[in-house]
Backbone as CSV, one residue per row, in Angstrom:
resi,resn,N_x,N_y,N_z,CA_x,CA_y,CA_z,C_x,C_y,C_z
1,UNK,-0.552,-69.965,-15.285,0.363,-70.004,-14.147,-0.295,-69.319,-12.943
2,UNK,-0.294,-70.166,-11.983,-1.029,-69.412,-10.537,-0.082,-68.536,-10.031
3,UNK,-1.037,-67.805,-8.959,0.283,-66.845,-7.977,1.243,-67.238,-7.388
4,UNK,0.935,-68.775,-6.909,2.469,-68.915,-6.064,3.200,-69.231,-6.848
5,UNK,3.183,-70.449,-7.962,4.577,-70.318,-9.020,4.626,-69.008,-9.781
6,UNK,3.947,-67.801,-9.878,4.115,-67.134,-11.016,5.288,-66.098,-10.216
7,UNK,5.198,-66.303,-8.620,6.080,-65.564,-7.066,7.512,-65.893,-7.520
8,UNK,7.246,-67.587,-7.244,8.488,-68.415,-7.655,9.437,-67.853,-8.744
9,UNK,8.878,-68.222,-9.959,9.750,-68.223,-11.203,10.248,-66.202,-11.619
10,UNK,9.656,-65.482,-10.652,9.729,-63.825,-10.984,10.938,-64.153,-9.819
11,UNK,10.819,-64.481,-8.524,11.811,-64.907,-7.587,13.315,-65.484,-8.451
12,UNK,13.340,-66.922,-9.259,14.044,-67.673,-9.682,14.619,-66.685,-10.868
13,UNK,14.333,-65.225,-11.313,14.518,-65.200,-12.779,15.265,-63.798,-12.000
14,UNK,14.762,-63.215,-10.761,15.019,-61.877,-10.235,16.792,-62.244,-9.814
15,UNK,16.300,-63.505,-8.446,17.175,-63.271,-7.301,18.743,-63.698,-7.942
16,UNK,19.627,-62.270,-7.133,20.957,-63.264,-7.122,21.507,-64.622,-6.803
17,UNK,20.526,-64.639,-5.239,21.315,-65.798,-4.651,20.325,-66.094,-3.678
18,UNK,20.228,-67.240,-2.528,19.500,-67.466,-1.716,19.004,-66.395,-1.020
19,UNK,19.756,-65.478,-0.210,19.108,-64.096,0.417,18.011,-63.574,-0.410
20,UNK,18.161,-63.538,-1.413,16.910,-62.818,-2.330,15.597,-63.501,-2.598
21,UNK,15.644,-64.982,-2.376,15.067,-65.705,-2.606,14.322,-66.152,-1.304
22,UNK,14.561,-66.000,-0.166,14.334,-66.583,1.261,13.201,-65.905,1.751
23,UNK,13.369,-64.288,1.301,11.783,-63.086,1.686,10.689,-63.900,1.224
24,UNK,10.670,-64.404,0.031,9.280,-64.975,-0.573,8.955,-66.532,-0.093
25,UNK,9.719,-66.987,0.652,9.527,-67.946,1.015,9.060,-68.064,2.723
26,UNK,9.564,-66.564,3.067,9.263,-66.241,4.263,7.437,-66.352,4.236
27,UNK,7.331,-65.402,2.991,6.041,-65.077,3.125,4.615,-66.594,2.148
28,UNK,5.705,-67.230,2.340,5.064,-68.358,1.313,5.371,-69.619,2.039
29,UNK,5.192,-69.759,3.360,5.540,-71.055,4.209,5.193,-72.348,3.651
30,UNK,3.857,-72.198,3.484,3.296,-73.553,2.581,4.207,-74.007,1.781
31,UNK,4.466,-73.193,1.003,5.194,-74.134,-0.407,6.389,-74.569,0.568
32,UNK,7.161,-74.159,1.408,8.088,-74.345,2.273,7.713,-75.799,2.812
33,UNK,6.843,-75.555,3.557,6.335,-76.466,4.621,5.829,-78.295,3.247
34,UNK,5.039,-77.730,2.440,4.772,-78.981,1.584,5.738,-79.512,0.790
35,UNK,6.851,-78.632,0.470,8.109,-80.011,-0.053,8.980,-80.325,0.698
36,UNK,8.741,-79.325,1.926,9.894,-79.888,2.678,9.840,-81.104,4.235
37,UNK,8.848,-80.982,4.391,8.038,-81.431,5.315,8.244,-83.402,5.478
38,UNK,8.498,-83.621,6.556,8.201,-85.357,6.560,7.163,-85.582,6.959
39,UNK,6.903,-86.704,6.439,4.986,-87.290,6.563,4.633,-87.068,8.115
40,UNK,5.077,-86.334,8.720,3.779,-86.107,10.004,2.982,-85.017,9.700
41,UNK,1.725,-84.930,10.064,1.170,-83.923,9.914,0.268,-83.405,10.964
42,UNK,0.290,-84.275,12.242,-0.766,-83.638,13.156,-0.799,-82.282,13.317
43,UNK,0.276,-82.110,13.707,0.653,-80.259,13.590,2.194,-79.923,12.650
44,UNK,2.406,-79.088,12.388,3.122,-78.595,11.338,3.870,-77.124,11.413
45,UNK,4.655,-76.901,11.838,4.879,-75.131,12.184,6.440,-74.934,11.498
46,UNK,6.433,-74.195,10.775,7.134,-73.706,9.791,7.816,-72.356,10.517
47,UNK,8.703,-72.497,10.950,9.796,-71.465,11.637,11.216,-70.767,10.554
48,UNK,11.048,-69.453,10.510,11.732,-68.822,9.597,13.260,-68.195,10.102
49,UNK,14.761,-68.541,9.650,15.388,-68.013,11.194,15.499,-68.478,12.235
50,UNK,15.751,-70.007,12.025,15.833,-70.069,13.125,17.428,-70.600,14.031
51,UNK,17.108,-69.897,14.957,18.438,-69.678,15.838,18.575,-70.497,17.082
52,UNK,19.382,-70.984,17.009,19.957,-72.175,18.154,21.580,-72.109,18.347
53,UNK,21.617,-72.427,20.116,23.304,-72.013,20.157,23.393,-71.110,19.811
54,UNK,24.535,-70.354,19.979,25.198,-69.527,20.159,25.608,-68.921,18.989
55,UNK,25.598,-69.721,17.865,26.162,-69.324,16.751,25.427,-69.835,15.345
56,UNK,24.563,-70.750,15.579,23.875,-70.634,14.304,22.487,-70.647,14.279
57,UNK,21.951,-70.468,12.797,20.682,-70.134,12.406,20.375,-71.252,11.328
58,UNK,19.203,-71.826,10.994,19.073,-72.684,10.083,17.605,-71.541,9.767
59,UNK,17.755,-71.666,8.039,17.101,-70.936,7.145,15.570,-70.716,7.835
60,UNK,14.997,-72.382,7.552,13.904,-72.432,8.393,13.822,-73.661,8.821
61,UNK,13.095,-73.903,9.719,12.974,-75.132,10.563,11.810,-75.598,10.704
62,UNK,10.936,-76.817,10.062,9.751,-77.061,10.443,9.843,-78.499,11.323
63,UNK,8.532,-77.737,12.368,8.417,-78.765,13.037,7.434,-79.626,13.211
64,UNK,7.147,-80.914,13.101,5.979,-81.376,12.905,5.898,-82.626,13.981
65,UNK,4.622,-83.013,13.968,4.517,-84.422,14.940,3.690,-85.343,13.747
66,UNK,4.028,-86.741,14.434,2.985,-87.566,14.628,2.484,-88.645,15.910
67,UNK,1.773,-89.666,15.908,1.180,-90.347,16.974,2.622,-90.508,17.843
68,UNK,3.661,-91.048,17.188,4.614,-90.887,17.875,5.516,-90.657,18.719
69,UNK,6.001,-89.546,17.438,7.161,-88.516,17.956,7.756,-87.428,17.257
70,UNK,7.876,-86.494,17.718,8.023,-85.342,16.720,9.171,-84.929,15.774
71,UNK,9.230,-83.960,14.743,10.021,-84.195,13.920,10.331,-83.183,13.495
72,UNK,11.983,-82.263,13.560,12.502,-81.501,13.111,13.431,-81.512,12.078
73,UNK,13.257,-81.001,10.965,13.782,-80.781,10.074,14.467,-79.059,9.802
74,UNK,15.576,-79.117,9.413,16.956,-78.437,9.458,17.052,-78.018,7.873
75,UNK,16.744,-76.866,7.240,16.905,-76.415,6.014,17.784,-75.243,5.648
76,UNK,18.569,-75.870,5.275,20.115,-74.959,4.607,19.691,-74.151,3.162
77,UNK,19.491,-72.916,2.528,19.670,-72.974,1.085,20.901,-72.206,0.960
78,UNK,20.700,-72.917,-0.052,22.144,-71.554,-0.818,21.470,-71.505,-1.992
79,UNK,22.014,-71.103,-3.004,21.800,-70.245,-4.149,20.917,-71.151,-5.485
80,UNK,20.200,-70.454,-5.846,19.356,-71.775,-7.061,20.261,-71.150,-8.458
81,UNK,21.477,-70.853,-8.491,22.026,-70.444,-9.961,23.566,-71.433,-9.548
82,UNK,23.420,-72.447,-8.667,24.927,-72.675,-8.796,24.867,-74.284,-8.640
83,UNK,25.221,-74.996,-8.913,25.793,-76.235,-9.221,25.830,-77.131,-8.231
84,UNK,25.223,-78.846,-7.696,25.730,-79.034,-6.822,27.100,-80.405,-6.962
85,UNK,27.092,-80.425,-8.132,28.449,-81.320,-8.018,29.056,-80.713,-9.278
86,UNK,30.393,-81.227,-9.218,31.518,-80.555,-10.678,31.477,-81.270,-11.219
87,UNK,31.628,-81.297,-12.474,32.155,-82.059,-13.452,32.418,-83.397,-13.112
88,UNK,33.740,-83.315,-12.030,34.199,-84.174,-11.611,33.520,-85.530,-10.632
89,UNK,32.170,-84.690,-10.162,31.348,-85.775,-9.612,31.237,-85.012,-8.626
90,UNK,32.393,-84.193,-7.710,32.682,-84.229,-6.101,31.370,-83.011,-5.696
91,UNK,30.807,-83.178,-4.613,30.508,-81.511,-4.473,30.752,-80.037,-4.377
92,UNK,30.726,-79.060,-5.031,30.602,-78.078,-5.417,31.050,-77.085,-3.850
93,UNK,32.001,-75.783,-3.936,32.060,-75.351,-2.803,31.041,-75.395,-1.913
94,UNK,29.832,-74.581,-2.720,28.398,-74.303,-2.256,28.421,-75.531,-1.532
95,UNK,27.309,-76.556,-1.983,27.255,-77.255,-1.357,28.081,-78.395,-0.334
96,UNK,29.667,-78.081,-0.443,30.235,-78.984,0.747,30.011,-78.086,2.039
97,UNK,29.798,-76.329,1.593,29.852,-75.650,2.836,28.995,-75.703,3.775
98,UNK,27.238,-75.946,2.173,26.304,-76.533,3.543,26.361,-77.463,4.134
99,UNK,26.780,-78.825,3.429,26.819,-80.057,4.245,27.364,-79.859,5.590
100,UNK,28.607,-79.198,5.272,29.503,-79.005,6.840,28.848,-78.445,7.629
101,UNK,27.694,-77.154,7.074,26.540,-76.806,8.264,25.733,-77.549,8.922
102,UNK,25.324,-78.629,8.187,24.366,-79.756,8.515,25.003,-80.379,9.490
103,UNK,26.458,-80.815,9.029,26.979,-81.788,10.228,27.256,-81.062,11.670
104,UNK,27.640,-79.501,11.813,27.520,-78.727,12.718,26.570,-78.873,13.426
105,UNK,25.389,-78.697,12.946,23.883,-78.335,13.275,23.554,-79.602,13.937
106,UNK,23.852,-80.854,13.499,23.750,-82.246,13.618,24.112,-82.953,15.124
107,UNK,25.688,-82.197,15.020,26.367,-82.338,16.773,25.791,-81.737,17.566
108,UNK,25.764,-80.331,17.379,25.446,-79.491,18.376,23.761,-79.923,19.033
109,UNK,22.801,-80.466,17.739,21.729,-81.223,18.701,21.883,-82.292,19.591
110,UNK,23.123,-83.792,19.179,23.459,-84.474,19.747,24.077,-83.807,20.886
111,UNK,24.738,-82.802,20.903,25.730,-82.535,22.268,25.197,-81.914,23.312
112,UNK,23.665,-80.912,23.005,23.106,-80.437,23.789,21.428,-80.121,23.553
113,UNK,21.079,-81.540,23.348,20.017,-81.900,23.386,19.130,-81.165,24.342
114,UNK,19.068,-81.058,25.851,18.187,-80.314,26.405,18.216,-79.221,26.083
115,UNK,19.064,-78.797,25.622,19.069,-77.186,25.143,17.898,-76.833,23.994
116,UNK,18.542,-77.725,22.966,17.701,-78.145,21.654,16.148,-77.824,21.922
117,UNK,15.955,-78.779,22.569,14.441,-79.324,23.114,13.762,-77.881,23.654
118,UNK,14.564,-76.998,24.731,14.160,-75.956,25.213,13.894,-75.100,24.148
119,UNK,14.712,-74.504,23.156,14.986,-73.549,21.885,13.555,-73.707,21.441
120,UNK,13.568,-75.045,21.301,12.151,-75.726,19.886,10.528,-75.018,20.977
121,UNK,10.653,-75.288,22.612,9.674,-75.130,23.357,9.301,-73.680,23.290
122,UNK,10.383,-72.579,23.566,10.213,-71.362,23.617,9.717,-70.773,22.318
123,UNK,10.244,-71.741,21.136,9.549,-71.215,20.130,7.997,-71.305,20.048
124,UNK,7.070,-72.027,19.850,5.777,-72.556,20.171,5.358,-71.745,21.464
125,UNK,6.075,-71.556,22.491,5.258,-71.203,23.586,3.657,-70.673,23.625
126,UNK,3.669,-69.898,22.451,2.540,-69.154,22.635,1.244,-69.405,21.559
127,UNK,1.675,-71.062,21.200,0.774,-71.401,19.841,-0.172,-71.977,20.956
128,UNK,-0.206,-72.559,21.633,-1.117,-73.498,22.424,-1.478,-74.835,21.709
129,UNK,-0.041,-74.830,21.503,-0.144,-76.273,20.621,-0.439,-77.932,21.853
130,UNK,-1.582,-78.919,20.956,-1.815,-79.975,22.344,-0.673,-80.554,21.850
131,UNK,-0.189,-81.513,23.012,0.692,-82.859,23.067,0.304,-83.522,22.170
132,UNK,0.884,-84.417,21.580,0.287,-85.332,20.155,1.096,-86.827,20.637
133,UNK,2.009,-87.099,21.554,2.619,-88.407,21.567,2.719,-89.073,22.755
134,UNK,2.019,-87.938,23.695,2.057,-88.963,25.027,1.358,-88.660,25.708
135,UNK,0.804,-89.699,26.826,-0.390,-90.077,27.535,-0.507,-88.860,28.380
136,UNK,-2.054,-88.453,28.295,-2.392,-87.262,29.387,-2.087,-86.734,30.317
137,UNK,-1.707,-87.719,31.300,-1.205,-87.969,32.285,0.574,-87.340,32.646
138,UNK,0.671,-87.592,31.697,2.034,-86.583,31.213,2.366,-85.180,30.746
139,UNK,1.666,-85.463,29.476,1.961,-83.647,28.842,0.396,-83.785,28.100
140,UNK,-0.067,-82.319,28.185,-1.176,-82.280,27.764,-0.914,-81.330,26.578
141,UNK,0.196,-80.504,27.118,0.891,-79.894,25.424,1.989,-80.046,24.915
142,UNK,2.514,-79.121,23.770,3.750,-79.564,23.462,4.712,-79.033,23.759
143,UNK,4.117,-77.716,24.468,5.688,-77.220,24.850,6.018,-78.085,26.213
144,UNK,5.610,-78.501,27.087,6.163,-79.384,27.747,6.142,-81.051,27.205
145,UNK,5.696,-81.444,26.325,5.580,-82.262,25.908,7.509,-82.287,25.026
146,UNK,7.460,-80.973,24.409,8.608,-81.115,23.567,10.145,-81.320,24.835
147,UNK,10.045,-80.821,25.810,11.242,-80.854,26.517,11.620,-81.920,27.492
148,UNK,10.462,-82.841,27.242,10.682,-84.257,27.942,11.092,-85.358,27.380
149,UNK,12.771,-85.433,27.998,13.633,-86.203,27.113,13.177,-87.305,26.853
150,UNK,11.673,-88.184,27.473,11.849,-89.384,26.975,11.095,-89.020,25.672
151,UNK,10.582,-88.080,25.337,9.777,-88.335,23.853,10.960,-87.773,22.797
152,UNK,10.425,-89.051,21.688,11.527,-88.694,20.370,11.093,-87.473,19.979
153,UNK,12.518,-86.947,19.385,12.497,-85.706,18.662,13.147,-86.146,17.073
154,UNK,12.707,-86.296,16.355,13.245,-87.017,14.684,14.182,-85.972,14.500
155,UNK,15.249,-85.729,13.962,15.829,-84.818,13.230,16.437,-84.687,12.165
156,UNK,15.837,-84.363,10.895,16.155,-84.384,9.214,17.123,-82.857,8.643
157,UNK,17.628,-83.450,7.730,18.874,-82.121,7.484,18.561,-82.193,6.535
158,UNK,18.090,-80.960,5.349,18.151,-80.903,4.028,18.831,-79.401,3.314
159,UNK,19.648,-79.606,2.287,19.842,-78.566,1.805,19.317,-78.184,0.297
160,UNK,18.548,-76.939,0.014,18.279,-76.471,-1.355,19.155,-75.753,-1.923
161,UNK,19.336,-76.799,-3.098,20.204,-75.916,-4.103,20.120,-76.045,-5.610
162,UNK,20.487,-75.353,-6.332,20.430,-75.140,-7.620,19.145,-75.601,-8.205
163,UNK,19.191,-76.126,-10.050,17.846,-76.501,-10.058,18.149,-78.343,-10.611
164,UNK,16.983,-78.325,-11.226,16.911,-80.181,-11.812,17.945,-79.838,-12.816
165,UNK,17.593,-79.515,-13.701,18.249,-79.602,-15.092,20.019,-79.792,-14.937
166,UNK,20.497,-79.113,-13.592,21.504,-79.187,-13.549,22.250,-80.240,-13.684
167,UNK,21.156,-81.321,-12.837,21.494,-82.709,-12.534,21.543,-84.020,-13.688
168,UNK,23.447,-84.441,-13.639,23.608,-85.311,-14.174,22.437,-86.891,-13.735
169,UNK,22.584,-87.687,-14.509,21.887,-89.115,-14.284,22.676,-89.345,-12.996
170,UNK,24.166,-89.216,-13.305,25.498,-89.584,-12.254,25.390,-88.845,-11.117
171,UNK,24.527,-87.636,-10.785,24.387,-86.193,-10.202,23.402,-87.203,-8.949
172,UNK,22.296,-87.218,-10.000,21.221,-87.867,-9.250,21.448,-89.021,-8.236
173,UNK,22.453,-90.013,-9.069,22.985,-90.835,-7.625,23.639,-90.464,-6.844
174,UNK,24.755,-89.674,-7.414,25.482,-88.926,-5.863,24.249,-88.314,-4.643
175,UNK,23.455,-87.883,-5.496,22.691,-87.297,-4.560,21.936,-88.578,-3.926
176,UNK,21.365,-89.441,-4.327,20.541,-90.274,-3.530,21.387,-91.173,-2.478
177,UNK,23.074,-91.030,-3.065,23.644,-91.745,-1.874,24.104,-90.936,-0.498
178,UNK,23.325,-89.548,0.006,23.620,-88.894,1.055,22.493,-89.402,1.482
179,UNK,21.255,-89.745,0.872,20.175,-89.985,2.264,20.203,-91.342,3.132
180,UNK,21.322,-92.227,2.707,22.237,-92.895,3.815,22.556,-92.160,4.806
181,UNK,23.219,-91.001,4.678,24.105,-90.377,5.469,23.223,-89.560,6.157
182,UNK,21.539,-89.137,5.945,21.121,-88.435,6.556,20.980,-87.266,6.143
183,UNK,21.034,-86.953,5.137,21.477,-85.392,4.192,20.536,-85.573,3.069
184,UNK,19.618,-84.388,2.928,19.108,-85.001,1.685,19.283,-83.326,1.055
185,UNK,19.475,-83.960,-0.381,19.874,-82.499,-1.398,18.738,-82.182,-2.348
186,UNK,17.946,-81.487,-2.064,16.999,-80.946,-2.678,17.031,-79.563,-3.976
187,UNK,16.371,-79.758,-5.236,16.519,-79.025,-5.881,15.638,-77.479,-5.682
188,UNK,15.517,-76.260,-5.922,14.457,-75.919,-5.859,13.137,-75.883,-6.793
189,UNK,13.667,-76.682,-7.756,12.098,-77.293,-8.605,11.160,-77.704,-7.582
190,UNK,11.326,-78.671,-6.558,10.935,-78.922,-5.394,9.398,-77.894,-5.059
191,UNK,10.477,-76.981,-4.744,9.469,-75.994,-4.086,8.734,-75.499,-5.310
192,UNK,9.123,-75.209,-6.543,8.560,-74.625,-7.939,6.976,-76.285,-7.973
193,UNK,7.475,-77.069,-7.708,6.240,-78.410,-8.070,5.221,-78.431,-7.066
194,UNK,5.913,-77.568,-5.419,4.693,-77.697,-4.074,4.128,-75.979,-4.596
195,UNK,4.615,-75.042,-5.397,3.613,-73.835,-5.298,2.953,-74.110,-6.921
196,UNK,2.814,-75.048,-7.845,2.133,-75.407,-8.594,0.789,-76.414,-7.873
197,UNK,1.139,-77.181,-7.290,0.157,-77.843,-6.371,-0.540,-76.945,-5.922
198,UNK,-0.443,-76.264,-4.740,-0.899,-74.992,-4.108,-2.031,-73.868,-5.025
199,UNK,-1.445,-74.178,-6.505,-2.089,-73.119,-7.039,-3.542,-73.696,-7.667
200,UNK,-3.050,-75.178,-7.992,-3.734,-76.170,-8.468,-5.329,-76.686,-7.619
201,UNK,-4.933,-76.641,-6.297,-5.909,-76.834,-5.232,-6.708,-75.676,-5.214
202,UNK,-6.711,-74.520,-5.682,-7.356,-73.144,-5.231,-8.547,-73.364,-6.081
């Protein structure tokens, strides 16, 4: 067993609940960034905490580009010891509470998009990250590159919770029928399979 799963599973066997679990992930972006990540990869920045509006924070936020257009993704966890559907099929407190965060998080980009765009710029400010999606002549980086409404900004919502094993056959489709909806429900085996990779490459 390498160091980053051996982090993981002392993490998974220690923590109460997501808070306990979030420090090591702070300090372990990669495994963060490689399961959670959508296929862009020109650049990649893994933001811990992060805070937008007035009132909320999403766990972490990575942001990535491609030739495109860039792409933010929105990561909720809650707890890897709790359940994400009942018995009954429906979702689990836990997880309806994140969903409802997601859909929060979801408007509030639709409703104040330049804002959005600014939040994401001030973050980066000081990476000296280049432009990746539009002509020279325009933006040569990304922090102005990111706040110019005509370039896409992708935006993905995922929440981590509980583990595989939890998951019914019936579990598994409930779950595959939110990434219609834009929601995708991630286990944290996830991240346990990107810090086996990680350890695997060394």
């Amino acid at each position: 067993m390498g160091p980053n799963e051996k982090a993981l599973q002392k993490a998974f066997a220690q923590a109460r609940n997501e808070r306990d679990i979030q420090p090591i992930l702070k300090k372990k972006q990669l495994i963060v960034r490689n399961a959670l990540n959508v296929s862009a990869w020109n650049h990649v920045e893994v933001m811990s905490e992060f805070r937008f509006g007035s009132e909320f924070r999403a766990d972490f936020l990575i942001l990535s580009a491609d030739s495109g257009s860039w792409h933010a993704v929105f990561i909720e966890l809650k707890s890897h010891r709790v359940r994400a559907f009942t018995k009954a099929g429906v979702p689990t407190r836990s997880l309806s509470v994140a969903l409802k965060q997601l859909d929060d998080w979801e408007r509030w980009v639709d409703r104040f998009n330049a804002n959005f765009r600014d939040t994401l710029s001030r973050n980066i400010k000081d990476k000296n990250i280049p432009a990746y999606c539009s002509r020279a002549d325009r933006h040569t980086t990304a922090i102005t590159e990111i706040v110019d409404p005509r370039v896409n900004i992708h935006t993905h919502y995922r929440v981590v919770i509980g583990r595989r094993d939890y998951l019914t056959a019936d579990d598994q489709e409930r779950r595959a029928s939110y990434l219609k909806k834009g929601r995708e429900i991630v286990t944290y085996d996830r991240l346990l399979d990107s810090a086996r990779k990680l350890d695997s490459a060394r």
